[in-house]
C-alpha positions, -999 to +999 in steps of 0.1 A: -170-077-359-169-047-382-200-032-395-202-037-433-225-024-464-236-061-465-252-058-425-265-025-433-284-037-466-301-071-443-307-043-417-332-023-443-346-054-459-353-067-425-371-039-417-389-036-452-396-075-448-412-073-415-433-037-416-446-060-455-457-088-430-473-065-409-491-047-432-502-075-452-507-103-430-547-102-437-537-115-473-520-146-464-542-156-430-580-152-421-592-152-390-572-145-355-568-176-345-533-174-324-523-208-333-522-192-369-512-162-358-480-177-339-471-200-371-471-164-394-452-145-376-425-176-369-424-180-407-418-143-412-391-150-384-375-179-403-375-159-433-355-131-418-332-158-403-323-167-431-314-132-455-292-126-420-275-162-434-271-153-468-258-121-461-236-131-432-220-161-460-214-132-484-196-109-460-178-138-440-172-147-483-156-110-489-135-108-457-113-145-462-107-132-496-094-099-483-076-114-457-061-142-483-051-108-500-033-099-472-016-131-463-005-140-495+009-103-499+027-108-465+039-144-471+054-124-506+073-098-489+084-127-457+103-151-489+118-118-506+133-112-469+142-143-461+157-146-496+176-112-487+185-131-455+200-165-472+220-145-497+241-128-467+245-160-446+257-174-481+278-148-487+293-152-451+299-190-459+323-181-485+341-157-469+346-186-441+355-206-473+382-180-483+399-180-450+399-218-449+415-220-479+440-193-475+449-206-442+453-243-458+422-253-432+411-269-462+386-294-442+368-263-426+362-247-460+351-278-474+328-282-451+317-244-451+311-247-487+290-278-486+265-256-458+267-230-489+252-248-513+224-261-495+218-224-487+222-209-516+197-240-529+169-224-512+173-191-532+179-204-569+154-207-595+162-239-612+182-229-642+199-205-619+210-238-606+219-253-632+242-224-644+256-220-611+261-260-600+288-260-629+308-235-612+303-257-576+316-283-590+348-273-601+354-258-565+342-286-551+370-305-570+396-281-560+384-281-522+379-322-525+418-324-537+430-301-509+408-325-479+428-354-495+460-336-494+455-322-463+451-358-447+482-369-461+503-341-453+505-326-490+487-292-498+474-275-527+504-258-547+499-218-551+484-217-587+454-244-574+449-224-541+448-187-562+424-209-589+399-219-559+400-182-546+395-166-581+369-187-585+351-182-548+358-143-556+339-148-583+311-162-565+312-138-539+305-110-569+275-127-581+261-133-548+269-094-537+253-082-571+221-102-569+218-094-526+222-052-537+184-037-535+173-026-568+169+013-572 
């Protein structure tokens, strides 16, 4: 254990407190009985057992809160990189989405997008959510329409597969704008 201002301070009034018992033991016992004797100096004993618990509590007291300091500081800087982290897998998921969607592998990309969200969940504040859940939806829509139409051998016509990309493009500029470090 490390040394502190609180050990050296017991250290000093332990000293003080024991040369005071030795010097003034005749006031609180007569005689030299060693019965007497013994119980004095286990009292003094007991007494300087117990400042080095007090002051132990207060420095054991001052080191958790330092090192709460520190963990909570650490645990701080761990989310903003895992935060960092989620915003790159998310923006990977919708370039996956893209080319699902440009290659008509519209169940892929539907399926890509779905792990998006519940990414990008993790890294929204609620109303970010909110706002952003509107714009899910609607590509949800597009991409739910092109699973259907892909089971039955139809596919999205041009101006719903360039909406759905417009609108992931879109996405993919948010994303890229928040995930940019700040200078």
């Amino acid at each position: 254990m490390k040394w502190s201002i609180v050990r050296t301070i017991y250290s000093i009034m332990g000293g003080v407190s024991l040369y005071f018992a030795g010097t003034h033991k005749e006031k609180f016992i007569s005689g030299t009985n060693v019965d007497v004797d013994l119980s004095y100096w286990a009292t003094v004993a007991t007494f300087l057992a117990l400042l080095i618990a007090i002051a132990e509590i207060v420095h054991s007291a001052h080191a958790t809160k330092s090192l709460q300091a520190m963990v909570v500081q650490t645990l701080a800087r761990r989310g903003a990189i895992d935060q960092h982290a989620a915003k790159g897998d998310c923006l990977n998921l919708l370039a996956q989405v893209r080319e699902g969607v440009k290659n008509k592998l519209y169940d892929s990309a539907y399926k890509n997008f779905e792990e998006f969200r519940r990414m990008r969940r993790m890294v929204l504040s609620p109303s970010d959510l909110a706002t952003e859940q509107k714009e899910w939806d609607a590509i949800t829509n597009v991409l739910d329409v092109a699973t259907i139409a892909d089971s039955t051998a139809l596919t999205l016509d041009g101006r719903q597969q360039s909406t759905c990309l417009k609108q992931l493009r879109t996405l993919t500029s948010k994303i890229e704008r928040e995930a940019r470090p700040e200078t």
